[in-house]
C-alpha positions, 0 to 999 in steps of 0.5 A: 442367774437361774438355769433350766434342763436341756432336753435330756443332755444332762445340760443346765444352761443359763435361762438367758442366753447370748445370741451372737447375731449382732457381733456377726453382722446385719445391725448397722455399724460393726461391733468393734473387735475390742466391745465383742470381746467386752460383751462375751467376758460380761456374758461370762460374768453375769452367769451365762453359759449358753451362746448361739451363732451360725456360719452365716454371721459376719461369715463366722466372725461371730464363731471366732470371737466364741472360739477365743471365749472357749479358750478364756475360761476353765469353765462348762459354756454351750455353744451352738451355731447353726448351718444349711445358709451360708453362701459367701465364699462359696459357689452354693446358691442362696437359701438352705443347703443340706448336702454341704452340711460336713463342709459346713461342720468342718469350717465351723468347727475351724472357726470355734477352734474345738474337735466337736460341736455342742449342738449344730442346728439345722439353720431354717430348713423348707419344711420338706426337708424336716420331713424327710428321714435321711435329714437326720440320718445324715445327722445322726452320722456327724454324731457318730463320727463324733463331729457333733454331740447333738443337733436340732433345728432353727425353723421360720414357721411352726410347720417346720417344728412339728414335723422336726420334733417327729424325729427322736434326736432332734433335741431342740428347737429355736423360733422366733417367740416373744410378747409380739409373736405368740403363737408357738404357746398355742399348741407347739409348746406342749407338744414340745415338752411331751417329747422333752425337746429343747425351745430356744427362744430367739427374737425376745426383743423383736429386733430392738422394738421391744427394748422401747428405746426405739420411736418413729423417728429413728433411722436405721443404716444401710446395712441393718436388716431394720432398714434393708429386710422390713419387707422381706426383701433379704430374708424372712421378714419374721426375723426383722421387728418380727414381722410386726408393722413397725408403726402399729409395734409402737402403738404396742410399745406405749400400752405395754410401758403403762403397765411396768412393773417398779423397777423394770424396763421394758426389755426385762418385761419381755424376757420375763415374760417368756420366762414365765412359759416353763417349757422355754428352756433359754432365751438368746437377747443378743446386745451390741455392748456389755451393759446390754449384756449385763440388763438382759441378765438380770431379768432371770432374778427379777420378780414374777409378772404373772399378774401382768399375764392377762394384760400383756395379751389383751395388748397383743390381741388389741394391736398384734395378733390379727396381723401375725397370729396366722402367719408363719404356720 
């Protein structure tokens, strides 16, 4: 496992990550206690330190089962959740929330079983929030009080980065960035490693298309986001195949497995890719077993693609870019 700075923090984290969305829930059939517990241990043993949740997911299931990993190993890991969305439980309405944030900080920091949190981020904020100077002056305050060490700011569209990263305590950002949503590269990127922000890279495998074991005919359950939110009925459709159109994301899939490299799978293809952009600090795959865990991780140690770097785009302008590279501004 290789690893890279984080912002200024004197962190270095894993340059693959764990996003813990899938031991939460929204994809299908609930991960077993017993095979979350599996995957975080792998998680630990392949090298990764870095693990991303939020409140909302499986209503802090996810943060618990972190809760108990903190408590298994003597050694530095980085946890981050993310807040402003929660609603079950609670009266709050539906979207993001700011005023509630110690609310949400204080069962948070229940849930993961420790008296500060490494990095809180903001958890999809309207973009006039990310705005507004009292957003972060509330922030800076939880600092102080020493309930947070630092915060950031997980964002939908691009619009809301640049106006977070204005601000000089915002330490990192977290978007949707991946072979199928190139966008951030443009011009976020640099703006971001002028002011020494943070990118987590969330979504590297857009929800699983680009694994490339997913086809036409298979069926996803009720109660996965792949089936329920493809149109953006649940929440941001960016966040489900990446807001791809799942047939012409398979026309992608088969031109992209053409030019694999010996050895590689075509996840590992797409997290090197993102890889290869040095201002990405870490990318968080989640899994639903330990052996997803494991073939993620070894994408860090593979060989460089950046012969492929022209081929990738060419697919990408070919079947993705005119139906994604304008949205989500």
């Amino acid at each position: 496992m290789k690893f890279r700075k984080f912002s200024d923090l004197g962190w270095n984290v894993s340059e693959i990550g764990l996003g813990c969305w899938q031991i939460g829930w929204c994809w299908g059939e609930k991960v077993k206690d017993t095979s979350a517990r599996k995957l975080l241990k792998k998680a630990l043993d392949v090298g990764i330190n870095f693990f991303d949740t939020s409140d909302t997911y499986g209503d802090g299931r996810s943060e618990r089962f972190l809760s108990e990993l903190i408590k298994s190993t003597s050694e530095k890991i980085y946890v981050t959740t993310k807040l402003g969305r929660r609603i079950r439980g609670t009266n709050f309405p539906k979207g993001y929330k700011h005023q509630p944030m110690e609310e949400f900080i204080d069962r948070s920091l229940i849930n993961l079983g420790i008296e500060q949190i490494d990095l809180v981020q903001l958890h999809c904020p309207p973009v006039d929030i990310c705005k507004k100077k009292e957003t972060f002056e509330k922030m800076d305050e939880f600092v102080k009080r020493g309930k947070i060490a630092y915060y950031g700011v997980s964002v939908y569209n691009l619009s809301e980065a640049m106006e977070a990263i204005k601000f000089p305590n915002v330490k990192s950002i977290q978007l949707v960035f991946n072979i199928f949503r190139q966008r951030p590269a443009d011009i976020f990127f640099k703006e971001a490693k002028k002011r020494n922000v943070a990118i987590i890279a969330r979504g590297p495998l857009a929800s699983g298309l680009l694994g490339g074991e997913i086809n036409k005919n298979t069926k996803f359950p009720e109660n996965d986001h792949r089936n329920y939110n493809i149109n953006g009925e649940a929440f941001d459709v960016g966040d489900t195949f990446s807001g791809v159109n799942f047939e012409t994301g398979l026309k992608a899939i088969e031109e992209l497995k053409k030019i694999l490299p010996e050895n590689f799978t075509l996840s590992n293809l797409a997290l090197k890719w993102i890889l290869m952009h040095e201002e990405v600090t870490v990318v968080i795959p989640g899994a639903i077993n330990d052996l997803q865990v494991m073939k993620n991780a070894e994408a860090s140690g593979l060989s460089s693609i950046s012969n492929l770097k022209t081929k990738i785009r060419s697919i990408y302008e070919k079947f993705i870019k005119s139906d994604v590279h304008d949205r989500w501004q």
